[in-house]
N, C-alpha and C positions, 0 to 999 in steps of 0.2 A: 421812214417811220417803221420800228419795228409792230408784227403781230402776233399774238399768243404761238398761232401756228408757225410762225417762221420760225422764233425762237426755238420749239420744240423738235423744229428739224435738222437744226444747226448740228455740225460736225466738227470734231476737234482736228486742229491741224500741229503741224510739229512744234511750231512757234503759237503765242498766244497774239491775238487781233481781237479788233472790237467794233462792233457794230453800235452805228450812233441811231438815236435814236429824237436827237432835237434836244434844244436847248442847253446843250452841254452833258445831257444824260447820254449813256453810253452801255451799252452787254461787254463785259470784258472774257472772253472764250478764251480757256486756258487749255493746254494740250492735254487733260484731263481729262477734259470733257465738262469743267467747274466755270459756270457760269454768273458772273458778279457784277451788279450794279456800281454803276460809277457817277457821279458828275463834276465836270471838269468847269470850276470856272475863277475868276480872280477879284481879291480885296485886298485891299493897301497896293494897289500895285504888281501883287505879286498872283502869279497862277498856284493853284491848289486842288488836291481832287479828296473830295466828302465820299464815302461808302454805305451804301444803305443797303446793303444783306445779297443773298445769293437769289437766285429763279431756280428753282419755283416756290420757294419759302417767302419770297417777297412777289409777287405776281406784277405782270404791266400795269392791269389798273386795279384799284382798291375793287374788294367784295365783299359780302358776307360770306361768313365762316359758320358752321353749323358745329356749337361745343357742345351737346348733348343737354343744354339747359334754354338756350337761349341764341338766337343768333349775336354773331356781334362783326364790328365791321374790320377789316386790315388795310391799311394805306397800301396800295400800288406806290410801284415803282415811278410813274410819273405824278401821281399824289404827293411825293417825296419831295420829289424836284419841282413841283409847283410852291410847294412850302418855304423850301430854301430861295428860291429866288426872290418869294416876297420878303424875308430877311435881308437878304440881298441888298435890296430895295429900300428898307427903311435904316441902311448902313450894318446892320450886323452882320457877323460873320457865322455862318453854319457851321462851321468846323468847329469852332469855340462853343459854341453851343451842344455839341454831339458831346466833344470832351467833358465838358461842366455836369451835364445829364449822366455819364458816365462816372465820374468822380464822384457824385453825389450819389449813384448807386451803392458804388465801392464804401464812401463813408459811412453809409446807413447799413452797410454789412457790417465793418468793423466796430459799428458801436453799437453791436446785436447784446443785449444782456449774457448769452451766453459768450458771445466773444470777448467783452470784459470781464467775466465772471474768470474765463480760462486765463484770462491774459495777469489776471490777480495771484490768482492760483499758482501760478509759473514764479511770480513774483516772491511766494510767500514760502514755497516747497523747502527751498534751500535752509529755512529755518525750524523746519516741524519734521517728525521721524516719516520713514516712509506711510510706516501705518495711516499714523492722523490725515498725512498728504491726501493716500488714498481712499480714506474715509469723507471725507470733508467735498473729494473731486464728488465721490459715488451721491454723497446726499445731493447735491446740485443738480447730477444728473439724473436722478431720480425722481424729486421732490419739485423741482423747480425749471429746470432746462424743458421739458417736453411743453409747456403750458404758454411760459414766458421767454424761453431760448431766443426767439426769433423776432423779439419786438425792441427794435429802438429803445435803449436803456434809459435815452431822456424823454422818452415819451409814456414810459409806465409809469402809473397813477396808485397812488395807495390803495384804493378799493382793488383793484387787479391782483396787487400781492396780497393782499387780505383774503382775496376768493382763493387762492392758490395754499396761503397756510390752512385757511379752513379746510381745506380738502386732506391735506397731512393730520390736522385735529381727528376728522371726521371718522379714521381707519384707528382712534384711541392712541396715536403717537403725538401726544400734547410737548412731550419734552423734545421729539424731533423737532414739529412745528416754531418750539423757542429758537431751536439750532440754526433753525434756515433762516428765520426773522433776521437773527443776529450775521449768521453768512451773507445773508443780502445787504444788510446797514455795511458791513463794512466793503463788498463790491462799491454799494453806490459811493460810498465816501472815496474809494479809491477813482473810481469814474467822474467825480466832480473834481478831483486832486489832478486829474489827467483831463479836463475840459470837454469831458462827452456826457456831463449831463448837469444838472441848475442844483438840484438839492439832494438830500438823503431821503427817500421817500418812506423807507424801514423806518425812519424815528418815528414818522406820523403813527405809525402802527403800535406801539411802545403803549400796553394795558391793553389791548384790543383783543390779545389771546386773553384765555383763561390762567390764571397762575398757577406753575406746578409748584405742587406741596414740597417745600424744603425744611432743614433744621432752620434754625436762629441764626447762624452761619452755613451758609450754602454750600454741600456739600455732596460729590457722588458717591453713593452708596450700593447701586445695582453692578450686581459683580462683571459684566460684559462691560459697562461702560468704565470700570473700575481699571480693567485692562487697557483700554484704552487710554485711559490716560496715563499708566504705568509706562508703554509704549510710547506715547507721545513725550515723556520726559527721558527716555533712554534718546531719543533722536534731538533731544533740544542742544541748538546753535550757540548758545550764551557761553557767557564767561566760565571754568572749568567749577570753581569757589559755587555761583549760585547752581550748578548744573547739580553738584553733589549737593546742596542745601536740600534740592529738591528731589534729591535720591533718597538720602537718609529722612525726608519727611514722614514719607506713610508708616516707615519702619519702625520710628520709635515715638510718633502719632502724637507728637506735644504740643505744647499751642506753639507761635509762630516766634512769640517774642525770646520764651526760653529757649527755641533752635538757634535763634540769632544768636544771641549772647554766651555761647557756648564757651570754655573755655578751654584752653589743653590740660592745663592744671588737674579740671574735673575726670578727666578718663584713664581709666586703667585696663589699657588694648588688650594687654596681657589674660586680664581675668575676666574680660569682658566686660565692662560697669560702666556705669557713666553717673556718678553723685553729685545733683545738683543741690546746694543750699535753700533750704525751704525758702528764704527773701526775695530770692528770685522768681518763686512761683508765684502765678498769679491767682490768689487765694482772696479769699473773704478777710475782712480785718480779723475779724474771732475766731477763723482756720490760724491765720498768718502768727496771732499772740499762741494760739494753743500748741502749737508746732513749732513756736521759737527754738532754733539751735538746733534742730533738727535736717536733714538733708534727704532728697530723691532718689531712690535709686533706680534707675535704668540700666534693666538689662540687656543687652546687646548682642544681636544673632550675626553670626557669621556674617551675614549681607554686611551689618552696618558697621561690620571693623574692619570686613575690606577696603569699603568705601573712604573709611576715616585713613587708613593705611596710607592708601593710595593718596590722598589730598594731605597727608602728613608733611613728606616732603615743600609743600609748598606754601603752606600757613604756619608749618608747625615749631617756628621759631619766633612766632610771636604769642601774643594771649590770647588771642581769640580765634578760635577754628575758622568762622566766616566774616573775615574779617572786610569793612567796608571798599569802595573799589574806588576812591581817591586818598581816603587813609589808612593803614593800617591798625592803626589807634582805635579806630572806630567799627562799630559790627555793619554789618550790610542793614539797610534802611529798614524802614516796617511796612517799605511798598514793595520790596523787591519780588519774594515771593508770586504774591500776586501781580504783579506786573508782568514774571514770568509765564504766569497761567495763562493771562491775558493774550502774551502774544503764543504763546500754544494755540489759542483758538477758542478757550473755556471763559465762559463770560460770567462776572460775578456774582449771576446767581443762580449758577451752575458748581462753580466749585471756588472755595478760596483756600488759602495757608491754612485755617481753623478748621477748613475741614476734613484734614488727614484723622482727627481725632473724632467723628462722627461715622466716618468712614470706615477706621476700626471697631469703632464699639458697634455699630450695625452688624457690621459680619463676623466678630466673633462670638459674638451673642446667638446669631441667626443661622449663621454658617457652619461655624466650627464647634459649636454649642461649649464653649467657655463659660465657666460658671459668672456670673455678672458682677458679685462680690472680686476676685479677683478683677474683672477688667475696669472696675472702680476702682481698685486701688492704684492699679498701675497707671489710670486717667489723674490718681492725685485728688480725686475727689474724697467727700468726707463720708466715710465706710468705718465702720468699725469692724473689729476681725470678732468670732465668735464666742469670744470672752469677754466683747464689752469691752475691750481697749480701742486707742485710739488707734491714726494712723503710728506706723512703726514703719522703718524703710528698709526692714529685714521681714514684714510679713507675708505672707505666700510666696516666697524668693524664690524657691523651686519651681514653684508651680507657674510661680510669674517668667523663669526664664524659660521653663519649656513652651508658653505661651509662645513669649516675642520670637522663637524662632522656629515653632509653626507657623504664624503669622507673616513671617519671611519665606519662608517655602511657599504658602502659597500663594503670595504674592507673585513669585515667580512663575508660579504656573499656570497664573492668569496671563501674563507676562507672555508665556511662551505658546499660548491659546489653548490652556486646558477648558476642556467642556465645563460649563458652568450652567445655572441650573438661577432664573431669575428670580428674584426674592420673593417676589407677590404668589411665585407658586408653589412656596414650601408652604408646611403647615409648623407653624413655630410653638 
């Protein structure tokens, strides 16, 4: 039988031996001087030896332990091996049992919310610019990982995420708090898609924040996030047709359907234009009769003839610039857009196709201080010029084309992280 003292005066030899101690428990002395409990014994037939920790981290017999709050107790060494024998006993195997408890640690690691959160995240990179990538990782680990990181994904409960966005609400980041709602809905639905958790627990929460104030069609309009999502569409995965739809959107800011339907017929690269048939706008019946025969003119900054340039070569033998993606014949859908937002990361009532046109008239109005008659016209909305005529698709031309390609400039300079300066804190 060994005793506290013995063991403590044990000495390493060149070879490793082991002093037993009864019942198949064992000191395994390695030429280290690394002393490890052992016990040797056998099920199904066969011999086996179970590990239960080192001396003095595991002591001969169980004690209390003094953790600065409260005593609490630690199994000894032969505490151990009284346990396993009585498994022993009633047919189990100890070893299977250490392994099981083990495995079940490991799994309740791997299905930490933060380790499916990353493991998503990895999943999704490849399709979102680096920016968004890294924006999207930082909100997580900001907003959400230090609170909830470390709790079983199937075991978070709505109220739990609830306290955690109100806490995002609380510092006046009501539009972040929608961000994480919507980044958590889609972890969890990836984590129940992968079997590590029962439901989506983010949908229960859906009307539990406060609603941020949008247009009529959901749109971003604060010029930081404005880049951001300029950014996250220079990085998008998709097909080369909707990657440029969604280049040329904020550029020349039209609704979604008249992007579609675009045709090559209508553009002259050369002088820059783009004259759409008033029939095709989506007008009022008594704009659409007063305007009969009449066509749009859009003008076109450098951005957006490059872009056209470039995608020339590869539509530009048929009629329609974005042309659908099993016919030719046909424009791309009236979901694609926003389907493409969607998987960017921007949830519908955050940003859709309609609201590249909200997006413009906010900042050139607020930002660039463009006179509002001009950027009504070139919205197509119904303005008169200051003679009391109607729309005319030669009115403010000038002034309209030097707009759209200030409007492109600084688009890019959002783009390329120029300082900007958040709406709510100009004086307009």
């Amino acid at each position: 039988m060994l005793t506290d003292i013995k063991i403590r005066n044990i000495k390493p030899k060149e070879k490793q031996y082991k002093l037993s101690d009864g019942d198949g428990l064992y000191l395994l002395v390695t030429p280290k001087g690394g002393k490890y409990w052992r016990l040797k014994y056998r099920f199904g037939g066969k011999e086996k030896v179970l590990a239960f920790g080192t001396y003095p981290e595991v002591p001969l017999r169980g004690c209390f332990l003094e953790n600065g709050v409260k005593d609490s107790w630690i199994d000894g060494a032969r505490d151990l091996c009284a346990k396993a024998r009585r498994q022993l006993a009633a047919g189990i195997d100890p070893g299977e049992v250490k392994k099981a408890r083990k495995e079940a640690l490991t799994e309740g690691w791997e299905n930490t919310l933060e380790v499916v959160a990353r493991e998503w995240h990895s999943k999704q990179t490849p399709t979102w610019s680096d920016s968004h990538a890294k924006t999207t990782i930082r909100r997580m680990e900001r907003d959400l990982f230090p609170w909830l990181g470390g709790r079983p994904i199937a075991d978070i409960k709505a109220p739990e995420l609830l306290k955690v966005l109100r806490r995002v609400e609380s510092r006046g980041a009501l539009e972040t708090a929608h961000r994480v709602r919507s980044l958590c809905g889609q972890v969890f639905l990836y984590a129940v898609a992968t079997g590590r958790a029962e439901r989506n627990v983010a949908a229960d929460l859906k009307g539990a924040l406060p609603p941020v104030h949008v247009t009529h069609h959901a749109a971003i309009t604060e010029p930081a996030e404005v880049a951001e999502l300029l950014r996250a569409i220079d990085g998008f995965k998709g097909t080369f047709v909707v990657k440029s739809a969604l280049l040329l959107s904020p550029l020349v800011f039209l609704r979604p359907g008249e992007l579609r339907h675009a045709e090559w017929s209508e553009f002259d690269l050369e002088a820059a234009d783009w004259i759409i048939p008033v029939e095709r706008l989506k007008l009022r019946k008594i704009d659409k009769i007063a305007r009969k025969g009449q066509k749009h003119l859009v003008p076109l900054s450098t951005q957006a003839v490059d872009i056209l340039r470039e995608l020339q070569p590869l539509t530009g033998n048929g009629r329609y610039v974005f042309p659908g993606m099993r016919s030719t014949a046909k424009t791309l859908s009236n979901s694609t857009i926003n389907a493409a937002l969607r998987r960017m990361g921007f949830e519908k009532d955050e940003m859709c196709g309609h609201g590249f046109r909200a997006m413009a008239r906010t900042i050139l109005d607020q930002v660039l201080q463009i006179r509002p008659d001009i950027v009504e016209h070139q919205l197509t909305h119904a303005v008169r010029d200051p003679n009391g005529r109607a729309y005319n698709r030669t009115t403010y031309l000038p002034e309209r084309r030097e707009m759209m390609q200030v409007w492109a400039d600084y688009l890019d300079g959002l783009k390329s992280g120029a300082k900007v300066i958040p709406l709510r804190n100009r004086v307009v």
